[in-house]
C-alpha positions in Angstrom: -20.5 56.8 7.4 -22.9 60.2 8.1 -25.4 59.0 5.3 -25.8 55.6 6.8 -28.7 54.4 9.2 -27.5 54.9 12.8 -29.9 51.6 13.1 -28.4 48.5 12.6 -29.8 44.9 13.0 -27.6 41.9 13.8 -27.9 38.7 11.3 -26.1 35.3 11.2 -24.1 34.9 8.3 -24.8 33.6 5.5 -28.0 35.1 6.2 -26.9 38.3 6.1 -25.2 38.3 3.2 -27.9 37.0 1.5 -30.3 39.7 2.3 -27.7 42.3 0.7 -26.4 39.7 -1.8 -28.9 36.9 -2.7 -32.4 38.3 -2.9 -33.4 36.9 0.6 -36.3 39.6 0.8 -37.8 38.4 4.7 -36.0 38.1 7.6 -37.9 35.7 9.8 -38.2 36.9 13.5 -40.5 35.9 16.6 -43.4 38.3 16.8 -41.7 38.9 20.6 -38.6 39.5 18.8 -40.0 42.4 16.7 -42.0 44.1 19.9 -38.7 43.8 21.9 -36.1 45.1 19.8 -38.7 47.9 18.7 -38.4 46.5 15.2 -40.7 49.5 12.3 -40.1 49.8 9.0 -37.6 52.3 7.5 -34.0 52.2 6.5 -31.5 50.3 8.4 -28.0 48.8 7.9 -27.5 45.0 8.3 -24.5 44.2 10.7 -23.5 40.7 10.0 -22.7 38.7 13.2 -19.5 37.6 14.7 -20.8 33.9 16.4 -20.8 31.4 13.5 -20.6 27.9 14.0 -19.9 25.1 11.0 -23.3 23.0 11.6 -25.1 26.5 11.5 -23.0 27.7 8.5 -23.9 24.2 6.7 -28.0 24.5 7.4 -28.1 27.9 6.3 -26.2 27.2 2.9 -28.5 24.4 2.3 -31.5 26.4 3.2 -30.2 29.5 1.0 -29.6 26.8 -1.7 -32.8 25.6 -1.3 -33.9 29.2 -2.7 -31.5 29.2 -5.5 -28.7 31.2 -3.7 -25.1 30.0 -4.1 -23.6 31.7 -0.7 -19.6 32.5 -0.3 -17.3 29.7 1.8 -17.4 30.7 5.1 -13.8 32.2 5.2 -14.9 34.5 2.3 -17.5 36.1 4.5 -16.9 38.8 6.6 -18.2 38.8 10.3 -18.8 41.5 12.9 -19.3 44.6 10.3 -22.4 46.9 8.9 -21.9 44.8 5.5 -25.1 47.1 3.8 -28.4 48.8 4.3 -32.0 47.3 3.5 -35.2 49.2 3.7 -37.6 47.4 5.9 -41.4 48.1 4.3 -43.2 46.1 6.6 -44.0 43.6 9.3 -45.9 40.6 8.3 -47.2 37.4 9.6 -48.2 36.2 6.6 -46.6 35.8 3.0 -46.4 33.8 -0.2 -42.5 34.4 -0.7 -40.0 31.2 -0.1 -38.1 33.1 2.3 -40.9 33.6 4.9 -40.8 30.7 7.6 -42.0 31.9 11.0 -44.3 33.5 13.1 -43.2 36.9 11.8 -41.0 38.6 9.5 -39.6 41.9 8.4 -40.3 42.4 4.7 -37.3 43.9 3.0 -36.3 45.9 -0.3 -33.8 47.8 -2.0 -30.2 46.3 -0.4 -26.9 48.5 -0.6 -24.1 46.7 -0.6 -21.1 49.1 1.3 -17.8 48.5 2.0 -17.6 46.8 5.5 -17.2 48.2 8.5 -16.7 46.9 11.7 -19.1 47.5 14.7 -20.5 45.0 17.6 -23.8 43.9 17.4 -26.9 43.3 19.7 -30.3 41.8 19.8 -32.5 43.7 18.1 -32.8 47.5 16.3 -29.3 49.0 18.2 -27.6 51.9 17.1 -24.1 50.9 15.9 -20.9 52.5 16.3 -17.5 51.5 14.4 -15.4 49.0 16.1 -12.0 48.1 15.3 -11.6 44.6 13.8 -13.4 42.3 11.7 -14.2 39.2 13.8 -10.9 36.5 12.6 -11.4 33.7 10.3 -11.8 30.1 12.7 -9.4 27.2 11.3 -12.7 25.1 10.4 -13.9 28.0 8.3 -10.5 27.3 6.1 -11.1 23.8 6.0 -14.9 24.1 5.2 -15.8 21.0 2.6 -12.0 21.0 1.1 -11.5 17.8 -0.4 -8.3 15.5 -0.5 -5.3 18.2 -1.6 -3.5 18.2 -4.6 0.6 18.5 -4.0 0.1 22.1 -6.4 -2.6 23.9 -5.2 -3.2 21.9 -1.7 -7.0 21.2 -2.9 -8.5 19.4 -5.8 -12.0 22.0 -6.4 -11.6 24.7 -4.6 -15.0 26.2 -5.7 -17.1 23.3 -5.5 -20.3 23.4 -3.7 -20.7 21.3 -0.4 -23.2 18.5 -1.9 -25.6 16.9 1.1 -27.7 13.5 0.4 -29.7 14.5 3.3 -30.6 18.4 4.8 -28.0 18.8 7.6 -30.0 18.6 10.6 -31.2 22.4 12.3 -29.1 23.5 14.8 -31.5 25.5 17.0 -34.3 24.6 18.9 -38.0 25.6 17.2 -39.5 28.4 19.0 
C-alpha cells in the first residue's frame, strides 16, 4: 500500500473497472466537478463505488458495449475498494475519443490493475484509507439477465451477454 497514490477518485462500476480494465481512457465529469474536488493531473488510484443499482448497471454495460467493452456480471465486480491506479495527463473539454461525452473530462493513461482493497469513497480527489469490507453482493446482482434454469446447473448460459432491442433508458438526470 506505501507505493500507491494517497489520492483516490470514486467511480460507478462498471465504469471503473473499465478504466483499469477496458480501455475507457476519459472519465467524463462537470467542469464544477473538476474545480470542486480539486481534480490535476498526476497519479491516482481508482476506488470503485459501493451504490450500484440494476438500471444504472444495465446503461453503463450498454454504453461500455457500445465502445467494444464486454464488462463482468455485476456480482463479479467488486464494489467499495481502490481496484487500480491511472495516471490522469490532462483536463479537457474537447476530444475526438468515443469515451468523451460531457462538458469536461479527465484524460487518462497507463491503468494498474492491483489486488483490491477496501476503502470508503467520496466526491471528488479524497485521500483514501483501507476499510474493512468489500461492499456485499445485492440478490438482483445474482439474478442479473439469468435465463430460465436448467435442473444441473440452475441456468441455461451462464455467460451470455444481456442482449437490448432498444438502449435501456439513462438513469440520471442531464446536467
Amino acid at each position: 500500500m506505501c507505493d500507491l497514490p494517497r489520492l483516490a477518485l470514486s467511480v460507478r462500476q462498471p465504469s471503473a473497472w473499465a478504466i483499469i480494465h477496458g480501455g475507457k481512457v476519459v472519465e467524463n465529469r462537470s467542469l464544477g466537478s473538476i474545480r470542486a474536488g480539486r481534480m490535476v493531473p498526476g497519479r491516482i488510484c481508482i476506488h470503485a463505488t459501493t451504490g450500484l443499482k440494476e438500471d444504472e448497471f444495465r446503461y453503463l454495460h450498454w454504453r461500455l458495449a457500445q465502445h467494444g467493452v464486454t464488462c463482468p456480471r455485476p456480482d463479479a465486480l467488486i464494489r467499495g475498494a481502490i481496484i487500480g491506479t491511472v495516471e490522469v495527463t490532462e483536463i479537457i473539454t474537447k476530444s475526438d475519443s468515443e469515451w468523451f461525452g460531457g462538458e469536461a473530462g479527465l484524460l487518462l493513461s497507463n491503468p494498474k490493475a492491483i489486488d483490491p482493497i477496501p476503502a470508503s469513497g467520496a466526491l471528488g480527489y479524497f485521500e483514501w484509507t483501507r476499510g474493512q469490507d468489500f461492499a456485499p453482493v445485492k440478490p438482483w446482482m445474482r439474478r442479473f439477465n439469468r435465463a430460465n434454469a436448467d435442473m444441473a446447473t440452475g441456468e441455461l448460459f451462464p455467460d451470455a451477454q444481456p442482449s437490448y432491442k432498444e438502449p435501456p433508458q439513462r438513469p440520471w438526470r442531464k446536467g
